[in-house]
Structure formats: C-alpha cells, structure tokens
C-alpha positions as CSV (number, residue, x, y, z in Angstrom):
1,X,27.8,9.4,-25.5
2,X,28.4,9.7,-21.9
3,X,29.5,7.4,-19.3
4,X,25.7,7.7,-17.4
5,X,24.1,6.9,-20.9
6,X,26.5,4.1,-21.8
7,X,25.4,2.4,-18.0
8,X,21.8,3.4,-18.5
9,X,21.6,1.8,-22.1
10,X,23.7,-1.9,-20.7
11,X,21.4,-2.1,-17.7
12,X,18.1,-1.2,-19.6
13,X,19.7,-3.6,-22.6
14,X,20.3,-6.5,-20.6
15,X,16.4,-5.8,-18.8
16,X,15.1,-5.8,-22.3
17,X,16.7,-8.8,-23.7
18,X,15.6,-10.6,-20.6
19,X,12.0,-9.7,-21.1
20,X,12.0,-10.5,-24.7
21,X,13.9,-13.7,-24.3
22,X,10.8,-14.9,-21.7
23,X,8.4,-13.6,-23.7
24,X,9.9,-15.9,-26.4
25,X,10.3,-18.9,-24.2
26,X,7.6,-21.4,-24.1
27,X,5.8,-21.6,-21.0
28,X,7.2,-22.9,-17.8
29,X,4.7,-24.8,-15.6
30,X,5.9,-25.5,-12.0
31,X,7.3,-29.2,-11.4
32,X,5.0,-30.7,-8.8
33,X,8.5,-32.4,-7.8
34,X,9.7,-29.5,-6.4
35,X,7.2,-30.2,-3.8
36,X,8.7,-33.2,-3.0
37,X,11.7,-32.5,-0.1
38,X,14.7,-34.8,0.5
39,X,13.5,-34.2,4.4
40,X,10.1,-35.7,5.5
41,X,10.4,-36.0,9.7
42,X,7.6,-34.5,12.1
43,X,8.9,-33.9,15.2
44,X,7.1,-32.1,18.1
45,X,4.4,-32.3,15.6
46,X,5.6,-29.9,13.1
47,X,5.1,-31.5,9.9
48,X,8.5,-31.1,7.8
49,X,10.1,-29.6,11.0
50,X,13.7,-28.5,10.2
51,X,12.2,-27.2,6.4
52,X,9.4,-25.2,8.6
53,X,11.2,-23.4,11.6
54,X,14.5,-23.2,9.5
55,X,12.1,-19.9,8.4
56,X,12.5,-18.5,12.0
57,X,15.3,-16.4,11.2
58,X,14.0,-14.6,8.0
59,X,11.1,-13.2,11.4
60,X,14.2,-12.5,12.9
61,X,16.1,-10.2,10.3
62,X,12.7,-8.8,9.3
63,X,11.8,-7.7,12.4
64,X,15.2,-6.7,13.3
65,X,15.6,-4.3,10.2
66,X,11.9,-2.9,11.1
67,X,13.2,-2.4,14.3
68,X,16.4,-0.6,13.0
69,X,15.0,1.4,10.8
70,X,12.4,2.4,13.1
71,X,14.8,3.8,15.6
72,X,16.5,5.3,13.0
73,X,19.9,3.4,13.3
74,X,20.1,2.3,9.9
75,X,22.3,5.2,8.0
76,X,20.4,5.5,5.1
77,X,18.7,8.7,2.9
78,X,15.5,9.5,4.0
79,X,13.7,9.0,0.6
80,X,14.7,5.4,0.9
81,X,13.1,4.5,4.5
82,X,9.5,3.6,2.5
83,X,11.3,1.4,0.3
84,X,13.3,-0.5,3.5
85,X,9.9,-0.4,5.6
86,X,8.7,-2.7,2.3
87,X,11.6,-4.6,2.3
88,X,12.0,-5.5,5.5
89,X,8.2,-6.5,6.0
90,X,8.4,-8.7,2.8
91,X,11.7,-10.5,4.4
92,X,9.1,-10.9,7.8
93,X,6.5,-12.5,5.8
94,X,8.5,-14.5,3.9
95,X,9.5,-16.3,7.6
96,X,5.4,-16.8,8.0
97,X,4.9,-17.4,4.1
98,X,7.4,-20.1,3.6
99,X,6.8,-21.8,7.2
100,X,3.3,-22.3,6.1
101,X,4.4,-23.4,2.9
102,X,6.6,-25.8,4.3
103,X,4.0,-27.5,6.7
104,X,2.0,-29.0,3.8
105,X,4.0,-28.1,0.2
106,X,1.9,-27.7,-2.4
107,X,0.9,-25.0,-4.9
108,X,-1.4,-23.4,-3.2
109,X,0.8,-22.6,0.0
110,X,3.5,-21.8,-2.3
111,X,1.6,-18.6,-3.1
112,X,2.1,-17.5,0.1
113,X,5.7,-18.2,0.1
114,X,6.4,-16.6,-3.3
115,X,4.0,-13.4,-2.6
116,X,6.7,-11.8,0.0
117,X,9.8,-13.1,-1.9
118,X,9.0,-10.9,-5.1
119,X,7.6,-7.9,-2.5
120,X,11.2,-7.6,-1.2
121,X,13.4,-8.5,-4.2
122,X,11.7,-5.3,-5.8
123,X,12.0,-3.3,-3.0
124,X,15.3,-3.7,-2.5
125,X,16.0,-3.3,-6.6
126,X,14.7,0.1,-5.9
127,X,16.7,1.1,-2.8
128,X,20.1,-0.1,-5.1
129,X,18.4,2.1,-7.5
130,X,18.0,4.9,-5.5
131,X,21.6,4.7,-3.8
132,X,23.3,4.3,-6.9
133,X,21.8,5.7,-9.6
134,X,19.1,8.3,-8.9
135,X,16.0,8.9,-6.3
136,X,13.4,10.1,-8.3
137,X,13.0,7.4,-10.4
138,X,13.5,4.5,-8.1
139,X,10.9,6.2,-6.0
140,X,8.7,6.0,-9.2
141,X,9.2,2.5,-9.8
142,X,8.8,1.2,-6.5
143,X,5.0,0.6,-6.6
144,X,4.8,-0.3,-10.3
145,X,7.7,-3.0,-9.4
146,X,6.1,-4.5,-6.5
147,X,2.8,-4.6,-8.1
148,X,4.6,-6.1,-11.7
149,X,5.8,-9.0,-8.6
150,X,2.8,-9.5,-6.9
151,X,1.1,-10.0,-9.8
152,X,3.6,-12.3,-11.6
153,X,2.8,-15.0,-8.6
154,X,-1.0,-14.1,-8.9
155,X,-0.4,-15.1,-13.1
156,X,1.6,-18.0,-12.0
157,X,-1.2,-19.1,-9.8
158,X,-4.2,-18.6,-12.1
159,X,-2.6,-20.3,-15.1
160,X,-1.4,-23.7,-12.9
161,X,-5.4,-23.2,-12.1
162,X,-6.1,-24.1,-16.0
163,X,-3.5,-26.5,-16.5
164,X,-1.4,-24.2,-18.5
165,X,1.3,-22.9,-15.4
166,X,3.7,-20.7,-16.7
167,X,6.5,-19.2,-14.4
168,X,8.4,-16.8,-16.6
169,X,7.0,-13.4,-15.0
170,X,7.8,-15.0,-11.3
171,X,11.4,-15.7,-12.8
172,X,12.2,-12.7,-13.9
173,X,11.1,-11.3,-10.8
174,X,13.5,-13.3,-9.1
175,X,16.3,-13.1,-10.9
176,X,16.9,-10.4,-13.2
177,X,16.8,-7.9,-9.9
178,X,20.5,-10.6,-8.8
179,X,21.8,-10.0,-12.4
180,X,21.6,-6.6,-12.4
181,X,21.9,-5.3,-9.0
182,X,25.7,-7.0,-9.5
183,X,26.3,-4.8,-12.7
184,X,24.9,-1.2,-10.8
185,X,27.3,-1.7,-7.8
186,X,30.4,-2.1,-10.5
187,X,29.6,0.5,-12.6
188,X,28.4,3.5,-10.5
189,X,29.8,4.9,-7.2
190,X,27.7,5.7,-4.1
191,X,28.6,7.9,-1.0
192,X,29.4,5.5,1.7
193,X,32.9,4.2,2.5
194,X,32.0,0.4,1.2
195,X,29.4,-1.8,-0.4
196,X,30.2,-4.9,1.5
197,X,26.5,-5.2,2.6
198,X,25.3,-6.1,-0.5
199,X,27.9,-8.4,-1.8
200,X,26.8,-10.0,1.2
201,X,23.8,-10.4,0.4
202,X,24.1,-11.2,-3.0
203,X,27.0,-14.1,-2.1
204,X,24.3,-15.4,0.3
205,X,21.9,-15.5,-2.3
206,X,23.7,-17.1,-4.7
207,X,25.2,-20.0,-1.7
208,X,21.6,-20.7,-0.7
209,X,20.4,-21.1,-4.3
210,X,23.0,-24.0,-4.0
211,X,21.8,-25.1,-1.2
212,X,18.5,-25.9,-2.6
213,X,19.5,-27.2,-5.9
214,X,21.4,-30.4,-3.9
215,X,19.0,-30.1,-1.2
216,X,18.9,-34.2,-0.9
217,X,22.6,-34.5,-1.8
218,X,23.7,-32.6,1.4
219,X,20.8,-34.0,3.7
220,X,22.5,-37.3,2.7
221,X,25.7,-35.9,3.8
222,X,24.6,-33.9,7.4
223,X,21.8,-36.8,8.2
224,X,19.5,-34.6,10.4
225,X,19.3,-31.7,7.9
226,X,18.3,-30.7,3.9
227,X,20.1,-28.0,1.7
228,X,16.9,-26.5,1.7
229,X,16.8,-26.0,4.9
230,X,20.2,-24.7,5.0
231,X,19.1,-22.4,1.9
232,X,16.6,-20.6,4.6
233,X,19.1,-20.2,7.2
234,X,22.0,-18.8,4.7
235,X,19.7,-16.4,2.9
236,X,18.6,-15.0,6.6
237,X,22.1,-14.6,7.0
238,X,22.6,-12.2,4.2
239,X,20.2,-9.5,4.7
240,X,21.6,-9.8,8.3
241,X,24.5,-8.8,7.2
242,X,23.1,-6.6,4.9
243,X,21.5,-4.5,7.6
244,X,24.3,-5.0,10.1
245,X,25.9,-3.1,6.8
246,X,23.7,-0.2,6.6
247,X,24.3,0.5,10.1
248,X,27.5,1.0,10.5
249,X,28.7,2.1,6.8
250,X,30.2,5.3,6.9
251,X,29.4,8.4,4.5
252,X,32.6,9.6,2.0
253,X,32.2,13.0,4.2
254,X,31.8,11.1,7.5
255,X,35.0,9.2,7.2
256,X,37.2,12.5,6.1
C-alpha cells in the first residue's frame, strides 16, 4: 500500500469513526445556559456591549481578506480563490451574525451566529484540501460541504423547535474540520516555504475555545471583560494571521 493510500485511509478512518460515533450518541439538545453570559452591562445602549462589538474584528479580517484576495495579493492557486471568496465572507458574517446574537442570546439569534461559522470552517477544510492533497476533489466537495453545514444548523434549529434539539451534525461541523486539518498539514507536503498561517489559526482556535469555556472565571479576574469576549477577539486574530500568511508565504520555486 502506498504512502497516499495509507493518508487517505487514516483521514477518511478517523472521518468515519466520527460520524458513526455521533450517529451512535444520543441526542445533544443545546443548554439554554449557554445563553446565560458571565458579562451582562449595556453601555452606550448596546445591550451585552463588550460580548457584541468584541465581533468587530471578525468584519475586519473578513473584509480584509475579501479585499486581499480581490486585489490579488494573497498568493494562492487560482482554483482556490472561490473557496477563499466563501471563506472570507462567512468570517464577515460571522462579525454581523454573532453581534446580533450577542445583543439578545437566545436560540433563535444563535442561528444566525452558527450559519456563517459552519459556511467558513468548510470552506476553509476545502482550501487545506486543495493545497495539500488534491484540487479536483476539494473543488467537488466544497458545495456539498457547505450545504452538509448549513444544513446541520437548519437541523439543529428545527429539532430545538419540537423539543427534541440535537446538535451532533453542527458538532461535527465544527470540529472534525480542527481534528483533521492538524493531521493533513503533518502528513503531506505543500509548495510554499511554511505553513505557519495555519498553525496560527488553528492555535487561535483552540486559545479562544478556552476562552469561552472559563468565560466567567476570567471576567472575574480582568473585571471589565468575559473570556468570551476575549474568545471573539483571539479567533479574529487567527485568520488575521492566517491571511497575513498567505500573503507573504513564498513558493519552493520562489525562494530557490
């Protein structure tokens, strides 16, 4: 068996098991807790303020990539530019999705925080994809992926709608793309000079994931702000970095 198979078979195993192992797990409805922030204050009558415009720099890197890749700065294979447009629009409305969310939280705004947040993570499981392993069939999965996450959050919705909620699509969504993306930069090579951009991005991830897990814990310890809010701000900062990345990574061919 070859190397390629041996990679192919671990990354579609691990998919598989993942799948099977939700499809085992008994439903998981969504905690109406989770709704329920360590930070409360209005100020300049913004409900939730530092939660709601903590989003502001997810517009920023959103429109910033668009911008980028627009002007062609980012160095990046054509076929992947439909991919980066999604991306990059998905990280722009989560800024809009998740500040409305975070004005009045409750399930029904969370839909249009979670709707953008599964558009990119799919988008950018294709462009790893497409870098590392092959084109053709990233560029085939990139619609089927983003509407498999679309409609994971529309599931998620309808089923909280009949009192049976059940959030194992929207999880694997989430964060089977951040188990396996890790696993496809280790095991293949790609033609630029570093990967830095996405270890970035996936650090980031993982930091702001903290961030929201003690979200009251470290508003106890700052006083004016949550780890949630922090969670926006660090996860903004990541696919910053990540596009600050593409621009200025360097080709094997270009650095000889």
């Amino acid at each position: 068996m070859s190397t390629l198979d041996y990679r192919i078979l671990l990354i579609g195993g691990i998919c598989i098991l993942a799948i099977v192992a939700a499809l085992f797990a008994p439903p998981i409805a969504q905690d109406l807790n989770y709704h329920l922030f360590s930070d409360t204050h209005t100020y300049f009558g913004i409900p939730h303020f530092w939660n709601t415009v903590s989003n502001a720099p997810f517009l920023l890197v959103g429109a910033y990539g668009l911008h980028k890749l627009t002007h062609n700065k980012l160095n990046v294979a054509a076929e992947l530019r439909a991919a980066l447009y999604i991306f990059y629009t998905g990280v722009l409305f989560v800024g809009l999705g998740s500040g409305y969310y975070h004005l009045n939280p409750n399930n029904v705004t969370l839909v249009w925080d979670r709707l953008p947040m599964t558009i990119g993570f799919m988008a950018l499981f294709c462009v790893v994809i497409a870098e590392y392993i092959a084109v053709k069939p990233a560029k085939a999965l990139l619609a089927p992926l983003i509407l498999g996450g679309i409609a994971s959050v529309a599931y998620w919705y309808t089923t909280e709608t009949h009192q049976q909620g059940d959030l194992r699509p929207y999880a694997l969504v989430q964060f089977l793309p951040m188990l396996v993306i890790p696993l496809i930069l280790l095991t293949y090579k790609h033609p630029f000079n570093h990967a830095k951009g996405y270890w970035w991005l996936i650090t980031c991830y993982g930091v702001a994931k903290l961030l929201e897990h003690f979200d009251p814990q470290i508003h106890g310890l700052l006083g004016f702000m949550s780890g949630h809010a922090l969670k926006h701000v660090i996860a903004a900062l990541g696919i910053g970095l990540f596009t600050q990345h593409l621009i200025t990574r360097l080709t094997i061919d270009q650095t000889e």
